[in-house]
MARFIKOL-197391 format. One record per residue: x, y, z of N, C-alpha, C in turn; residue number from 1. Coordinates in Angstrom, 1 decimal, padded with zeros to 4 digits. Example, Ala and Ser with C-alpha at 12.3 -4.5 7.8 and 13.67 -1.06 7.14 Angstrom:
2
(r (013.2,-005.7,007.8),(012.3,-004.5,007.8),(013.2,-003.3,007.8),1)
(r (012.8,-002.2,007.1),(013.7,-001.1,007.1),(012.9,000.0,007.9),2)
This chain:
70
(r (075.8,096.9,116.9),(076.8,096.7,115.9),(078.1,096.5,116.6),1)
(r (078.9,095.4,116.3),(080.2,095.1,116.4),(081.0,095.9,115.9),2)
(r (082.4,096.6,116.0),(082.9,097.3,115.8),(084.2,096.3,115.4),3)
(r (085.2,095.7,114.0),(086.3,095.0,114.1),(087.5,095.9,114.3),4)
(r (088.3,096.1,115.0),(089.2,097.0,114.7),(090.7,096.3,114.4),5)
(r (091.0,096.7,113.5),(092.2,096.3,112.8),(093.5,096.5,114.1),6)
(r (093.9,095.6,113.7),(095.3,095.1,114.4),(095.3,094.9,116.3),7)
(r (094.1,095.1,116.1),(093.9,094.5,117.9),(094.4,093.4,118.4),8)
(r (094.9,093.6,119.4),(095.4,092.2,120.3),(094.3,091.5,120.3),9)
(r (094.2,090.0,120.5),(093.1,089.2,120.7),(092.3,089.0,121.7),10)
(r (092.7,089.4,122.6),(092.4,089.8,124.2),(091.7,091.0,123.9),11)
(r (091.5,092.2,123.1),(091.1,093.1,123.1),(090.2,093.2,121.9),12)
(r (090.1,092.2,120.4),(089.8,092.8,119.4),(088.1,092.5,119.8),13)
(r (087.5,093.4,118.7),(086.1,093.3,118.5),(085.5,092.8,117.1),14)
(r (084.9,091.9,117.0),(084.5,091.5,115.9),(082.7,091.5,115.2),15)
(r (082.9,091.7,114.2),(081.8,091.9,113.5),(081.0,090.8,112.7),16)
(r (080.6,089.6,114.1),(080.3,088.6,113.6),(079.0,088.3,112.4),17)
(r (078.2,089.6,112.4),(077.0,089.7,111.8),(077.5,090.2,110.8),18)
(r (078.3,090.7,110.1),(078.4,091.5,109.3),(078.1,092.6,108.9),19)
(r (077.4,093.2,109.9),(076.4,094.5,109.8),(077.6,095.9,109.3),20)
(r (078.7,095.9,109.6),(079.5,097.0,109.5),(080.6,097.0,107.7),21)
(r (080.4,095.3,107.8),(080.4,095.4,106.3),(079.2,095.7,105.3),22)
(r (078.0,095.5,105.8),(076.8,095.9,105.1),(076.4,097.2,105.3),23)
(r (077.0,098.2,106.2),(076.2,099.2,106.0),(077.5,100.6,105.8),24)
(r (079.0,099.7,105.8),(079.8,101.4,105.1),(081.1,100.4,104.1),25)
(r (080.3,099.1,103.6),(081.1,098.5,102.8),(082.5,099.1,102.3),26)
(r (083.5,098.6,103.6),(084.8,098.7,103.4),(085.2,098.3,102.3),27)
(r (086.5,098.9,101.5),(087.0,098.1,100.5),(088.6,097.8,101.0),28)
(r (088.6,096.8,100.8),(090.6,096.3,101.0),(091.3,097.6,101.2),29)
(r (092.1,097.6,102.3),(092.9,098.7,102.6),(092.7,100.1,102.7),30)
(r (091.2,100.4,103.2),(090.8,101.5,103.6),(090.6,101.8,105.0),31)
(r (090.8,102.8,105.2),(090.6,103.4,106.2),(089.4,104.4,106.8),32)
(r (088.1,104.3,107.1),(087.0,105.1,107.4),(086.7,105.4,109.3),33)
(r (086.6,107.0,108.9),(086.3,107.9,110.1),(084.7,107.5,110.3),34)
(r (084.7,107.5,111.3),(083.2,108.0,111.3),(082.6,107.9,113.1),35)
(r (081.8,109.4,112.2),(081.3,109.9,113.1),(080.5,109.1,114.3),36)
(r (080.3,110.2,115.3),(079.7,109.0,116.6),(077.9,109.0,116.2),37)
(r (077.3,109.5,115.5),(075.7,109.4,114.6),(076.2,108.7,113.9),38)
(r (077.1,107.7,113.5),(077.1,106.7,111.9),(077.9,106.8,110.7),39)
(r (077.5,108.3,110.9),(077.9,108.8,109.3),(079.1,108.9,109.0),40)
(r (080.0,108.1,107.5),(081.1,108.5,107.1),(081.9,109.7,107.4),41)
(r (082.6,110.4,108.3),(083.2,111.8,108.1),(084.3,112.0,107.1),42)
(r (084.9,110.5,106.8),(086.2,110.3,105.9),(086.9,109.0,105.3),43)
(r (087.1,108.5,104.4),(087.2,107.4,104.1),(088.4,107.6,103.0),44)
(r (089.5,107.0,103.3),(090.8,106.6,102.4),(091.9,105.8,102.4),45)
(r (092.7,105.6,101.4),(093.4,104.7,101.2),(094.0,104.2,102.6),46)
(r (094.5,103.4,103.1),(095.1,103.1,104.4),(096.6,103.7,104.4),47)
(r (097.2,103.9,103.0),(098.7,104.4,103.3),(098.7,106.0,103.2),48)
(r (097.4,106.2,102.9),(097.0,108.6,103.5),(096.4,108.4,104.3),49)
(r (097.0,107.6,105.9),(096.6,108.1,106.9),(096.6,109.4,107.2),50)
(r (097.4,110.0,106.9),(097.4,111.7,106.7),(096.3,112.6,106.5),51)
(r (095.8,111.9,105.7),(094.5,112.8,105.1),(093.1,112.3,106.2),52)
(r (093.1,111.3,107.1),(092.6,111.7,108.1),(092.7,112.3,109.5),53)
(r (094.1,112.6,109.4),(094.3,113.4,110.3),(094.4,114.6,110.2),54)
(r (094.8,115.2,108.7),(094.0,116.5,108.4),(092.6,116.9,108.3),55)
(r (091.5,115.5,108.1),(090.5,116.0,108.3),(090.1,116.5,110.2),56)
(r (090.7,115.5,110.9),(090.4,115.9,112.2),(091.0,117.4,113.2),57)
(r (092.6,117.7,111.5),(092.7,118.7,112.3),(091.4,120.0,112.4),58)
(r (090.9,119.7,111.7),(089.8,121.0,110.8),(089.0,120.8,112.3),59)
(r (088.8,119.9,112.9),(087.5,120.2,113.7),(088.3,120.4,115.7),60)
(r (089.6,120.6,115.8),(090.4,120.8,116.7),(090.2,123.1,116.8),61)
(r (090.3,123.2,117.8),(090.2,124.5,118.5),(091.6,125.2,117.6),62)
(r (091.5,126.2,117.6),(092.7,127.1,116.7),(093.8,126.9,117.6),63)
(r (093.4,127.2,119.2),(094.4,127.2,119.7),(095.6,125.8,120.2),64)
(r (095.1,124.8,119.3),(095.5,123.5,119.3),(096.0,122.8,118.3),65)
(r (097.1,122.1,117.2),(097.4,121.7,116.5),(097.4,120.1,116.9),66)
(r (097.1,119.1,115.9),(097.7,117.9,116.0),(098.6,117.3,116.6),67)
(r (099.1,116.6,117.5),(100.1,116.2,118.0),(100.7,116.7,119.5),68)
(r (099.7,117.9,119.9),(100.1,118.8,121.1),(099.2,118.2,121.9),69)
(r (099.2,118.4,123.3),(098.2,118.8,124.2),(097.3,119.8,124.5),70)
């Protein structure tokens, strides 16, 4: 599977010439989806609550670590 990633330089981007990544977690216009390294959706939302996947990823970060630190 091709991976497209939005806003990549051209020199860098990856594209999904098969379609397979639109066929199997059918993006909708202006979303944003996590997903895990097995496939599976972990989080999927609007593109302008990027927020809300970075609260999801705080959840799986060590106590002794907050978003944004080292």
């Amino acid at each position: 599977m091709y991976i497209c990633r939005i806003g990549a330089t051209p020199d860098s981007a990856i594209f999904d010439a098969e379609g397979e990544f639109q066929h199997v977690y059918q993006p909708r216009s202006g979303e944003l989806i996590l997903i895990r390294p097995d496939g599976y959706i972990a989080a999927r939302t609007p593109a302008d609550r990027e927020a809300d996947l970075i609260d999801h990823l705080a959840k799986f970060r060590s106590r002794g670590n907050q978003v944004g630190q080292a």
